[in-house]
N, C-alpha and C positions, 0 to 999 in steps of 0.2 A: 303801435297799437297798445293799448292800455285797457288793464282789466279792472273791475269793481267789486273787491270782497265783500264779500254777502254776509253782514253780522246775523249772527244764529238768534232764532226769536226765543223769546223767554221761556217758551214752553219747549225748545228741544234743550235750553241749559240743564230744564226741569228733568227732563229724561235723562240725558246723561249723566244726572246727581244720581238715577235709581237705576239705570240699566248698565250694563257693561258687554259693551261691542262683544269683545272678544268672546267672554262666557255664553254670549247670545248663538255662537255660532257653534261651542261645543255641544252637540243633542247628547248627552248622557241619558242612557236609558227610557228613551221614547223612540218608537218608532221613524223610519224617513220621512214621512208623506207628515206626520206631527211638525217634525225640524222646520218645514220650511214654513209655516207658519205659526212658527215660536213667539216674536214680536209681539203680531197682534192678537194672538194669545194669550198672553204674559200682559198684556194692556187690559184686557177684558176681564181677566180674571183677577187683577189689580182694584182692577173698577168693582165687583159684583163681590169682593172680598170687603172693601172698605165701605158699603151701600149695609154689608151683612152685618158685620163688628158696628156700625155706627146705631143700625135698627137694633144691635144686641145692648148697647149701652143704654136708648133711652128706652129699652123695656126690660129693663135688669130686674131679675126675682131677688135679686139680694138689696138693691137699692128702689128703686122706682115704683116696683110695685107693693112692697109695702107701705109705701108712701098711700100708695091708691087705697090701701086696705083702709089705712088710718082716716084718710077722708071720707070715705063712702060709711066710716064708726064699724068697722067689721069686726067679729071677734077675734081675742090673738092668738087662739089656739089655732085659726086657719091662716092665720099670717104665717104662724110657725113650718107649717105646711109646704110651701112655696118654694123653697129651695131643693131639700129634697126629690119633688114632684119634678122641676124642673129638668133637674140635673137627669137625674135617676133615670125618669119617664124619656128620656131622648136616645137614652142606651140599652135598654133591655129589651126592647124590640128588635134590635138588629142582628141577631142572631139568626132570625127565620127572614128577615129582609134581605138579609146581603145574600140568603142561596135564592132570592126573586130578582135583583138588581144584578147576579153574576151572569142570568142569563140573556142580559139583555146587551149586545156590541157596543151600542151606542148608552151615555149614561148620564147625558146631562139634562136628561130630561127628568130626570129626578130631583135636579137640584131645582130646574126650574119649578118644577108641581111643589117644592116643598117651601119656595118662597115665596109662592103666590098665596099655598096654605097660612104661612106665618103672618102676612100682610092680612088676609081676612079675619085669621082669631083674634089679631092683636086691633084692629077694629072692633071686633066683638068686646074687648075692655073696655072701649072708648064708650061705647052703647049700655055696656051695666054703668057706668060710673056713671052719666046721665042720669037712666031708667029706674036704677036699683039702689039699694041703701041697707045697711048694719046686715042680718044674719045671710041674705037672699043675696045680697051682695058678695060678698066673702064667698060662699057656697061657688058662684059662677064663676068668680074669677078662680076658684080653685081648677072647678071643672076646664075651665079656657085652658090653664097652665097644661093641664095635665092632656088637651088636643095638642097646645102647643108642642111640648115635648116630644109626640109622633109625628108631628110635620118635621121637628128637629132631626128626629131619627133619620127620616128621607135624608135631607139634605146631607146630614153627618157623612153616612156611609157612602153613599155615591162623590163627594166632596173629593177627601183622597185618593179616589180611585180617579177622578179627570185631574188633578193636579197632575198624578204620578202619570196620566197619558198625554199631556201636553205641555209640560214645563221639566225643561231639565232637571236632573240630579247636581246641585249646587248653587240650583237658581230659587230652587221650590220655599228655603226659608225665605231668602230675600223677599221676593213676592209677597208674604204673609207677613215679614214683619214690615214694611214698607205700607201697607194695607192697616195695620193696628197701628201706626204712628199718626197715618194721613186722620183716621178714624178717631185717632184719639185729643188730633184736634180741634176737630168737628166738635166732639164733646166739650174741650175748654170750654169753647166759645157758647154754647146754648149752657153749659153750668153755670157760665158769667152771667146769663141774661136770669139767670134764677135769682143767683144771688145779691145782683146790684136792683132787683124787683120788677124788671123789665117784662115779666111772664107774671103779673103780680096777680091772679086767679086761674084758677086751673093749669096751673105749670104744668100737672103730670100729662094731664090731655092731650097738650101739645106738643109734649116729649113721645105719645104713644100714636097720635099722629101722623109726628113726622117719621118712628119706628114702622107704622103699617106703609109708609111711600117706599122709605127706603128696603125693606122685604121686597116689594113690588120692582123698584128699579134693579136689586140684584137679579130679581128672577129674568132681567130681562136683558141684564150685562151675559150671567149663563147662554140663555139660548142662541147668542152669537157667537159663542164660542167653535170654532173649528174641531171637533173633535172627530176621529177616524174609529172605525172599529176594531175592538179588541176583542181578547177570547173571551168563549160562553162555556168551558169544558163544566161537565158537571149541572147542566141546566137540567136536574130532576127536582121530585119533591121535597119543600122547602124542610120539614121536618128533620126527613133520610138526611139532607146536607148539611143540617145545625147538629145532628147529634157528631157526624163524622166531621164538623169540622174543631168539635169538643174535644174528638183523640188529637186535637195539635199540641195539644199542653203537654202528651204524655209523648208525642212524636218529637218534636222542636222544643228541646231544653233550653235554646235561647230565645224564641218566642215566649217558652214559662216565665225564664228570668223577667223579662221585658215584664210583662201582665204583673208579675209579682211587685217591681219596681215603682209600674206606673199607678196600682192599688196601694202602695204606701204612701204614695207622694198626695194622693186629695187629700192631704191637709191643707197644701197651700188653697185648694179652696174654698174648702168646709170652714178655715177657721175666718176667712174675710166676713162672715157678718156678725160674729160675735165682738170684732173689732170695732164695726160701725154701730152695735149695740153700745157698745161701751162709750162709745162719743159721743151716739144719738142719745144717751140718761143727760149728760151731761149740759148740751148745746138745745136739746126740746126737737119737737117734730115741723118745725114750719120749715119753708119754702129755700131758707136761708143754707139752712144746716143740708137740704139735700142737694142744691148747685154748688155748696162745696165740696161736696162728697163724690160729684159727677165730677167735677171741675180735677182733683186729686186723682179720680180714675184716668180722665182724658190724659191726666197730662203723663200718668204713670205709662200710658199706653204710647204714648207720643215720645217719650225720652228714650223707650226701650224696646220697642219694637224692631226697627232697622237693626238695633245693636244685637238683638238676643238672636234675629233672621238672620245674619249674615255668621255668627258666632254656630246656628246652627246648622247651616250648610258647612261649614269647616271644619267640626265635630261635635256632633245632635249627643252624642255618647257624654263626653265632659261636660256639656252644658247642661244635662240630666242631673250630675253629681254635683256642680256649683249650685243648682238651683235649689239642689236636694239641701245641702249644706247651708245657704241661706236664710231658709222657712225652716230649718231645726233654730237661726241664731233670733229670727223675726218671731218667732212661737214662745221662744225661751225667754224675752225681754218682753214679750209682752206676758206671760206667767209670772215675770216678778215685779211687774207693774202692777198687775189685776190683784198681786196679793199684799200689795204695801203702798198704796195708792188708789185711795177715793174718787179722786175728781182729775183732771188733766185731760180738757177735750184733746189738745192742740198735741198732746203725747203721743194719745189712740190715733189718731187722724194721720201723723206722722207713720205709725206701725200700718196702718191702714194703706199708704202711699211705699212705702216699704213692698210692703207683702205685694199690694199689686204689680209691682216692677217686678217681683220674683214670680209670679204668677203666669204674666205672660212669657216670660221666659221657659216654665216649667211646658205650656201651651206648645210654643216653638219646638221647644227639643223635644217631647214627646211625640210631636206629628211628626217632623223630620225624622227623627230615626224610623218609625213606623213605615214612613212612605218609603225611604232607604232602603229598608231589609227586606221590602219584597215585594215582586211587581205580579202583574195581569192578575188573577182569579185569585191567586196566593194573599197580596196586598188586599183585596175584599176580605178574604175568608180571614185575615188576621185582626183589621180593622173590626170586623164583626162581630168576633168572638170578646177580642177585647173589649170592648164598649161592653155588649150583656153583661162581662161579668165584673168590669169597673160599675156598672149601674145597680145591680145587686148589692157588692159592696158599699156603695154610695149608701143605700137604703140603711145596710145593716151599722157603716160607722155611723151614718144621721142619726138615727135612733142611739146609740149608744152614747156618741156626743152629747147629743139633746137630755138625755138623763141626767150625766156626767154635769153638764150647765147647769141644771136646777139644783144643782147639790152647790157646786162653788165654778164661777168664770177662770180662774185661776188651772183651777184642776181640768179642765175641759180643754189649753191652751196648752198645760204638761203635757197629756194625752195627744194631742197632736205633735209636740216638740219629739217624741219619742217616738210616734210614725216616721217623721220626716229622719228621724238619727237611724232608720232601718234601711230606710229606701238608700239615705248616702252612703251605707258602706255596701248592700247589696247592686249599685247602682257602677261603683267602682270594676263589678264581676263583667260588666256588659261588654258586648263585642261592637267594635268600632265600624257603621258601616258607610261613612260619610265619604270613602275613596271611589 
């Protein structure tokens, strides 16, 4: 009697390049009724991860939508805006959000409401750019960013909190950076189609588009997700639990450490668009110069994702301090190019693909140890705080930066090189929670 081996189809070689049997079977720090439905978990949340990061690329406030400003003739002092607002506005909410989202067992229903939110405003782009033109223009898409970043808030907070309840401890980078690599080559490919002129009118449209489907399809990779109920301790008013969960700073000295660490390190993304500044003087603003600019992100995201996820399940803690050390040497060389060099698209562009490889790694390790160092209501209440007051900050170094820029680009790139030189040695003090 004779048997017939069954060759493996393409798509389980695919799996086994991202998944690892064995580690699938270790449940580190999720519940049992979670373990047994770790796979198609870890698939889903693959999937609604990489639908997010791809809607985050082609509706980037630091690239795409200034692009929109400039075609709709908006003014620049609202272009200026954008970043900031984006960043900032997704964070300082969540302080009084995560004591709303801690009382609820079940939590993905947040993520769902907050993709379906982003999928609607970022249509709402698509409708001024149409509809509206120069001051009335700018003004809306201000206003959109600054919805958008409260739909962001939702999703942020609840985010971490279903990773850390259905994906392992060692699994949780993988997933995420496997999700920024697949994402970021999604993006090569539509950056190609910009700049070989294949999208030769309304590029951004299309790019914001296919941003409002994919918001849509993650929110709907989320709601299949299996997730079981967790604790609600502490489900009183949202105020009473944001001011108490402000004494963590003075309770959790390694929580402080952490917050103080991860507040040093937004250089790595404050200074990405003063880089693409400095390329866009030189290269102009058409259609060309911005699919290389996506195309450079995608492939930054694509090279280093998998590497920076799996580097930070094995230790989030070191990978915090290379990254840290990285964006002081990518800050540093670009302050003495800004101060003794005019012209050089292809240099900036270069420090721009730089910095975003240390960027998503900064991303990686940051979530990773966060999700690490502490689970159920704890992990909420930590995510929470932190965010408000990374987003505060955000506000107070944009503003400072932004001055800092009008005086000299050079000096604004110091200034950041000398953040990230604080975070690296501070960053060295952290406690190791990747075991």
């Amino acid at each position: 009697m004779s048997t017939t081996k069954v060759k493996p189809s393409y798509f389980s070689r695919f799996r086994y390049l991202i998944e690892d049997e064995h580690e699938a079977r270790a449940c580190k720090d999720i519940g049992e009724d979670a373990c047994h439905v770790v796979p198609g978990n870890e698939r889903l949340m693959l999937l609604a991860l990489v639908f997010s990061k791809i809607a985050d690329t082609f509706a980037s406030a630091k690239i795409v939508l200034p692009w929109l400003m400039a075609a709709t003739g908006a003014p620049l002092f609202l272009t200026s805006l954008l970043v900031p607002i984006r960043e900032s506005g997704s964070m300082l909410p969540q302080l009084l959000l995560g004591a709303y989202v801690r009382k609820k067992p079940i939590r993905k229903g947040f993520l769902v409401l907050g993709g379906v939110l982003q999928a609607l405003i970022i249509a709402g782009f698509v409708w001024v750019a149409i509809s509206l033109d120069a001051l009335a223009a700018g003004i809306a898409i201000v206003l959109l960013t600054a919805l958008f970043s409260l739909a962001r808030a939702i999703s942020s907070i609840a985010n971490k909190d279903v990773i850390g309840k259905t994906i392992p401890k060692q699994q949780r980078g993988r997933v995420s950076g496997n999700a920024a690599s697949i994402a970021g080559l999604v993006s090569i490919i539509f950056g190609a189609a910009l700049m070989y002129g294949w999208l030769d009118n309304g590029g951004e449209l299309y790019l914001l588009i296919l941003a409002a489907a994919c918001f849509a399809a993650s929110a709907l990779s989320y709601a299949r997700i299996r997730e079981f109920a967790g604790a609600t301790e502490g489900g009183v008013n949202a105020v009473q639990v944001a001011l108490e969960n402000i004494r963590l700073l003075r309770k959790d000295a390694e929580f402080t450490r952490f917050v103080l660490v991860r507040g040093f390190m937004i250089s790595s993304g404050l200074a990405a668009p003063y880089f693409v500044l400095m390329a866009q003087a030189q290269e102009g603003s058409g259609l060309h110069a911005l699919g290389l600019l996506i195309v450079v992100s995608g492939v930054a995201s694509f090279i280093s994702g998998n590497i920076w996820g799996r580097l930070a399940d094995s230790n989030s803690k070191q990978l915090i301090t290379l990254t840290a050390i990285l964006t002081v040497i990518v800050c540093g060389v670009g302050t003495a190019l800004a101060a003794i060099i005019s012209s050089g698209f292809y240099l900036y562009l270069g420090l721009f693909f730089v910095l975003s490889v240390v960027h998503e790694g900064v991303r990686q390790g940051r979530k990773t140890y966060l999700v690490d160092m502490a689970g159920g209501n704890k992990r909420t209440d930590y995510v929470s705080v932190s965010n408000t007051l990374i987003g505060v900050l955000l506000l107070v170094v944009g503003i400072i930066s932004g001055a800092i820029a009008q005086y000299s680009l050079a000096a604004v790139l110091a200034f950041f090189t000398l953040l990230s030189l604080v975070a690296a040695v501070l960053s060295s003090q952290l406690k190791s929670v990747s075991e």
